[in-house]
C-alpha positions as CSV (number, residue, x, y, z in Angstrom):
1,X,128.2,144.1,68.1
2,X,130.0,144.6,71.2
3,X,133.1,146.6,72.0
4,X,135.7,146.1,74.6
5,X,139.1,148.6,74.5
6,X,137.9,150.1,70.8
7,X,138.0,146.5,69.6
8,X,135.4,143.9,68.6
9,X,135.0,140.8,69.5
10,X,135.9,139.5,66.1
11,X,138.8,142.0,66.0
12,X,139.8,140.7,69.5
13,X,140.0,137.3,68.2
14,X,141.1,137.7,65.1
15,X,144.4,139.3,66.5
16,X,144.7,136.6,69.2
17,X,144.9,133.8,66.3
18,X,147.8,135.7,64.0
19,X,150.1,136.3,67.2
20,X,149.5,132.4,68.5
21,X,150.5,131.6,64.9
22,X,153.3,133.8,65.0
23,X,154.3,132.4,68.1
24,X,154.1,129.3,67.7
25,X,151.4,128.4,69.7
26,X,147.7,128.4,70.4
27,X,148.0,130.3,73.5
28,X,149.0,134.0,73.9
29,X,152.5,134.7,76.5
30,X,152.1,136.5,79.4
31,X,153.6,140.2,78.4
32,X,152.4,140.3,74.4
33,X,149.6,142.3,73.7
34,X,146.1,141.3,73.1
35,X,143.7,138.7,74.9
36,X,142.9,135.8,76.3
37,X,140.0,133.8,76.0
38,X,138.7,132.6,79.4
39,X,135.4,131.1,78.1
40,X,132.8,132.0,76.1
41,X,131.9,135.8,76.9
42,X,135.4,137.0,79.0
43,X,138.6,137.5,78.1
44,X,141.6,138.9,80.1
45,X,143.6,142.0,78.7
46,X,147.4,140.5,78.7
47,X,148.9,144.0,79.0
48,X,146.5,145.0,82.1
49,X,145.3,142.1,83.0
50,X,142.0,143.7,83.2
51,X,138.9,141.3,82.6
52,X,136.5,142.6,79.8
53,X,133.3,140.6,79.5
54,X,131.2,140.4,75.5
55,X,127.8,139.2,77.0
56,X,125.0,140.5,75.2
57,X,122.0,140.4,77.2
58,X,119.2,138.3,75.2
59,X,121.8,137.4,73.1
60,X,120.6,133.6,72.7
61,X,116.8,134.7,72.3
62,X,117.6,137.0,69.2
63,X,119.7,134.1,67.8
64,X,116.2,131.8,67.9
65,X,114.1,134.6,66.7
66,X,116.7,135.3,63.5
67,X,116.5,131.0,63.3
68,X,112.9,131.0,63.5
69,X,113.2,134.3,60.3
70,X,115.0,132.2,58.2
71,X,113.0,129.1,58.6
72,X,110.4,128.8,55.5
73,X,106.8,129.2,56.5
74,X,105.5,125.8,56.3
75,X,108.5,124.9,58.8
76,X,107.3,127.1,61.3
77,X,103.7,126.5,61.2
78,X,104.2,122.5,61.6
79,X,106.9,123.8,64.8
80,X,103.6,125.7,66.3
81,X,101.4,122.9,65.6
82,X,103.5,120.1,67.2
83,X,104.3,122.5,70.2
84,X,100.0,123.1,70.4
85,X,99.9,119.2,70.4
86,X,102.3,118.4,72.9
87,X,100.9,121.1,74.8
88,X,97.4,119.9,74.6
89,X,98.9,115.8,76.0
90,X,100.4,117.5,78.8
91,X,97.3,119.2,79.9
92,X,95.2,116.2,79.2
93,X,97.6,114.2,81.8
94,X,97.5,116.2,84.3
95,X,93.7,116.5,84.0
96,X,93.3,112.4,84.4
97,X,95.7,112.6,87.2
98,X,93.6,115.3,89.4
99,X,90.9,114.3,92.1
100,X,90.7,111.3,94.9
101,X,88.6,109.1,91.4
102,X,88.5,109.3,88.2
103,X,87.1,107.8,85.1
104,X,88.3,107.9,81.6
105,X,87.1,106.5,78.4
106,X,89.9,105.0,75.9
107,X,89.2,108.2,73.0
108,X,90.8,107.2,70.4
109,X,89.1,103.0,70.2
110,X,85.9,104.0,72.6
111,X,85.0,107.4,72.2
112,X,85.5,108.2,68.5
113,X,83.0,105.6,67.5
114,X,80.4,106.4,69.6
115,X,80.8,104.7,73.4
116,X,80.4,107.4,76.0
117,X,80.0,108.1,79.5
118,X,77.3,110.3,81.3
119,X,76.5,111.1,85.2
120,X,73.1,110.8,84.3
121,X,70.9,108.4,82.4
122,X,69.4,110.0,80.1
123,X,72.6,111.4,78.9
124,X,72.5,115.6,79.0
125,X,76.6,116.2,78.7
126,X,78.1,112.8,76.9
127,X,81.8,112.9,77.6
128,X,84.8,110.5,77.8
129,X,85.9,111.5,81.1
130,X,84.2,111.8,85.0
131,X,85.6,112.8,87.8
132,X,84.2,112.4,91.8
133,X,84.0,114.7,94.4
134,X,87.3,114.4,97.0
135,X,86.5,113.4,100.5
136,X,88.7,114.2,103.4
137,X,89.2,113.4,107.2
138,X,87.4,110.3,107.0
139,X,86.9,107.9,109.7
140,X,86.6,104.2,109.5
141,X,82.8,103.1,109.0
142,X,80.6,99.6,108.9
143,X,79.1,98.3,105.3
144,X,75.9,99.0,106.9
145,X,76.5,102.3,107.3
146,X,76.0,102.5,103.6
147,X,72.5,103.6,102.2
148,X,70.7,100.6,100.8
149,X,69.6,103.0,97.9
150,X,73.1,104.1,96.9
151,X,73.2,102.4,93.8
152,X,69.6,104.5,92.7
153,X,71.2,108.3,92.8
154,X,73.3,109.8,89.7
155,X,76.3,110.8,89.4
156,X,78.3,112.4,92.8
157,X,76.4,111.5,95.9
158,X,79.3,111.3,98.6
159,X,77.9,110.5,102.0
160,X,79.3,110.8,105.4
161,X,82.6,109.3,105.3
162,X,82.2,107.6,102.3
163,X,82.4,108.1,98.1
164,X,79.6,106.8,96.0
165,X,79.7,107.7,92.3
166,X,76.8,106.3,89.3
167,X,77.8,106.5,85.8
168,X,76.3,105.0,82.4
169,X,78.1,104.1,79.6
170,X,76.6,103.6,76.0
171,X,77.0,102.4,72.7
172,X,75.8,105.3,69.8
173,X,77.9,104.3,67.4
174,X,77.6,101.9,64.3
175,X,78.6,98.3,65.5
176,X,79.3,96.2,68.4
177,X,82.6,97.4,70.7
178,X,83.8,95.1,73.3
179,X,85.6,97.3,76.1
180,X,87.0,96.4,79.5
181,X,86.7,98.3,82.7
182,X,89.4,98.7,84.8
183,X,89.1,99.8,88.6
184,X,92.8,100.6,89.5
185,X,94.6,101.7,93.0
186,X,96.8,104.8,91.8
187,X,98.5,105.9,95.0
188,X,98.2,104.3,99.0
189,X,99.9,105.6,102.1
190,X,100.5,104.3,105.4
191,X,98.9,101.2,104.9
192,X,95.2,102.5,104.0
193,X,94.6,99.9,101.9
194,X,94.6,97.3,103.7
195,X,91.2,98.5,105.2
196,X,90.0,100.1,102.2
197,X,86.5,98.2,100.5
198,X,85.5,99.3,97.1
199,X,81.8,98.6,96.1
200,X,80.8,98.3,92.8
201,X,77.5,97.4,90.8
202,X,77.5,96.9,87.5
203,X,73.9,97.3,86.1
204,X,72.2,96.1,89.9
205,X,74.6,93.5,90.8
206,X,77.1,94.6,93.7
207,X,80.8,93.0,94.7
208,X,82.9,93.7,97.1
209,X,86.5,94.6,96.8
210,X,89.6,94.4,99.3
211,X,92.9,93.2,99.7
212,X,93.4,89.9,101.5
213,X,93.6,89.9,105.0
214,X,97.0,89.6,106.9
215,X,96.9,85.6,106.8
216,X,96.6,85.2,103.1
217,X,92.5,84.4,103.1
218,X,89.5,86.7,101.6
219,X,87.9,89.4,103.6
220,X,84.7,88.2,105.1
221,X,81.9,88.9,102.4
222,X,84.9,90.7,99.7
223,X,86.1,89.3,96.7
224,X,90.7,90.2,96.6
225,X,92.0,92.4,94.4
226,X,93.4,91.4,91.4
227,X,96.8,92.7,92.7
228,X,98.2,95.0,94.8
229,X,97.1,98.1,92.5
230,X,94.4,96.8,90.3
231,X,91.0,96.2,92.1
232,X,88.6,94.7,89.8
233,X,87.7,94.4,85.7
234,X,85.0,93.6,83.8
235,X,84.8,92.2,80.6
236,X,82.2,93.6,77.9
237,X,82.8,91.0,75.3
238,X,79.8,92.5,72.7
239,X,78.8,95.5,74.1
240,X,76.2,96.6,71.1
241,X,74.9,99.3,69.4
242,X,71.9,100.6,71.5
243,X,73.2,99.1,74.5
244,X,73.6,101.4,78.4
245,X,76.1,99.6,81.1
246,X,75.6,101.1,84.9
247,X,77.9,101.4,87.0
248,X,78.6,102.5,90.6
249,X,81.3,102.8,92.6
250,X,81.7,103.1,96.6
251,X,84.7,103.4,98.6
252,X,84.8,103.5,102.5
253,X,87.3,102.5,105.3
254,X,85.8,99.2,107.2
255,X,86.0,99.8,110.4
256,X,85.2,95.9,110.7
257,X,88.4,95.3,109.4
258,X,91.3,93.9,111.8
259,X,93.6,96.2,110.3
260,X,91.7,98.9,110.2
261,X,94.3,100.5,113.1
262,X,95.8,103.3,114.1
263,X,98.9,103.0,112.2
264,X,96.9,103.8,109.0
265,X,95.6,107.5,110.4
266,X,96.4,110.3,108.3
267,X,97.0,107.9,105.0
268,X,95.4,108.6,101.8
269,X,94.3,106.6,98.7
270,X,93.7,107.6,95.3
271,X,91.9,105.3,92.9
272,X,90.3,105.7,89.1
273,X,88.4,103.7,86.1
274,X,89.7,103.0,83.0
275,X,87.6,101.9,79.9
276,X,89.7,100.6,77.7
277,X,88.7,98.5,74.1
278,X,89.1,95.2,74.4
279,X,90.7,94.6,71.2
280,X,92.6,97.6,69.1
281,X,91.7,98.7,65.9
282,X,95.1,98.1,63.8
283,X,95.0,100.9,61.1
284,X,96.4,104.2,61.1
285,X,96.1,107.1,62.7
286,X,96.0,108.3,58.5
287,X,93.2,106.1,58.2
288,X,91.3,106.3,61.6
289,X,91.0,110.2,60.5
290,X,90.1,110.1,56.5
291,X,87.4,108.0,58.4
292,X,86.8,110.5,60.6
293,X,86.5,113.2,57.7
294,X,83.7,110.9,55.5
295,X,81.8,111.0,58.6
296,X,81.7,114.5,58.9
297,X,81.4,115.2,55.3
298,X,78.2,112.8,55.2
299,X,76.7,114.3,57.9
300,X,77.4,110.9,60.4
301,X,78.3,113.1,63.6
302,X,82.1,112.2,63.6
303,X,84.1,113.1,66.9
304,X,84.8,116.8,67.0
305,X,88.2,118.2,65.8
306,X,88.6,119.4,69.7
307,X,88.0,115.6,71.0
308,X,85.3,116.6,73.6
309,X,81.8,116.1,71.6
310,X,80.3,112.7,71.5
311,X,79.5,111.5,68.0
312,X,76.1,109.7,67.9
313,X,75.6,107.7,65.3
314,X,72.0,106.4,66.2
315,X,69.8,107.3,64.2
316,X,66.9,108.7,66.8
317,X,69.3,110.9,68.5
318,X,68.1,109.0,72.1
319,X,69.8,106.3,73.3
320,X,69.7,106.3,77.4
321,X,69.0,104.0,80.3
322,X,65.8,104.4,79.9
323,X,65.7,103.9,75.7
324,X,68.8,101.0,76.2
325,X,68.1,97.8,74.5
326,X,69.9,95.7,76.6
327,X,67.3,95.3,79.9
């Protein structure tokens, strides 16, 4: 406890309260002894009008420690746990908001019953989230500037001025999932989109993406955007068990484009894909993981309790592009 003039702070208090009362007031007169509270940790000597300061150093930190003692055990471990979950959603976040494109798979209605996502067909590392290469100091190029083959190479194949990305997505689970994919514009600057085109082929069959032009019509040979952030989607209305979706995405600046300008030099764009089930599975988070846990205890390959192991529920252990039923 601390000290100040051979008193403590209780003392110091303590005294101040009896000679308000006795004078008739909740202050102390200029001239009586004692002190006077200034704020929490300083008071002022009346008689000397010295300043005497009670901060502790760590004073607040012992407090929550001596809390944290007194709380029962089962109170403190469900404090750590929340804190390790909250933790764990914050570094998820900022993972899905890293890199120039991204692609994440809905885990809790997608990837906990089987749908996953690979760079490669014949699925080595299944996961629920992708993410492409960045590309910087690009200039503007033509369409035909892109390789006529770039929808035959896996996975991160960035060319010269230009981002290509192939990905598969497949059903190992136990019944038919219907999912949307979502190609969506997460940040522009400087008017880069305007000229931006964004490829995509879904299993062989290519579009074209970009904004309208400046007098309301469609880019020559592009489909619009959706809106101003989202690109494209694609409905999977019975995406079944057994089934492999391909998709790949390519994003240039078209140099054909009339405004494709200066203006836009030094602006940036940021896009990713989001797989998201089509329909959400209404029960509880209680049930969703007693499910979960009759899975694992009858050997059925349920998600991992970290969330980054694919469960496959086939039962020959090979479902692929090149196994997929749906060709």
């Amino acid at each position: 406890m601390a000290l100040f003039n051979g008193k403590t702070e209780k003392q110091a208090d303590k005294e101040e309260k009896q000679k308000a009362q006795a004078s008739g007031g909740s202050g102390r007169k200029k001239g009586t002894s004692g002190y006077e509270k200034l704020d929490g940790y300083t008071y002022r000597d009346l008689e000397t009008g010295e300043i005497v300061s009670t901060y502790i150093r760590g004073r607040k930190a012992k407090r929550l420690g001596r809390a944290i003692l007194r709380m029962g055990s089962i109170k403190v471990f469900l404090l750590c746990a929340v804190s390790l979950v909250l933790l764990l959603f914050a570094i998820a976040f900022m993972q899905e908001k890293t890199g120039n494109f991204t692609i994440n798979l809905d885990r809790l209605e997608l990837f906990r019953k089987g749908i996953s996502m690979s760079s490669d067909a014949a699925f080595s590392s299944p996961t629920a989230r992708l993410t492409a290469s960045p590309i910087e100091n690009v200039t503007n190029i033509a369409a035909e500037d892109i390789p006529v083959d770039v929808d035959e190479i896996d996975g991160d194949h960035n060319g010269s001025n230009y981002m290509a990305y192939t990905y598969y997505v497949r059903n190992a689970g136990k019944e038919p999932v219907s999912y949307t994919a979502r190609v969506v514009m997460d940040s522009a600057t400087k008017g880069a989109e305007d000229a931006v085109r964004v490829a995509v082929w879904k299993n062989g069959e290519k579009t074209v993406y970009a904004m309208p032009a400046a007098d309301g019509g469609t880019e020559e040979g592009c489909t619009d955007f959706v809106s101003r952030d989202l690109v494209c989607e694609y409905d999977e209305e019975s995406f079944d068990v057994g089934y492999v979706d391909k998709y790949t995405i390519v994003i240039w600046m078209d140099g054909d484009d009339p405004e494709c300008v200066d203006k836009i030099i030094g602006g940036g764009l940021e896009f990713s894909m989001k797989l998201d089930a089509a329909t959400e599975d209404d029960s509880s988070l209680l049930d969703k993981f007693i499910g979960d846990l009759m899975d694992t205890i009858s050997g059925d390959n349920a998600i991992g309790a970290a969330g980054t192991e694919s469960p496959d529920y086939s039962e020959n252990k090979d479902i692929n592009w090149f196994t997929r039923i749906n060709k």
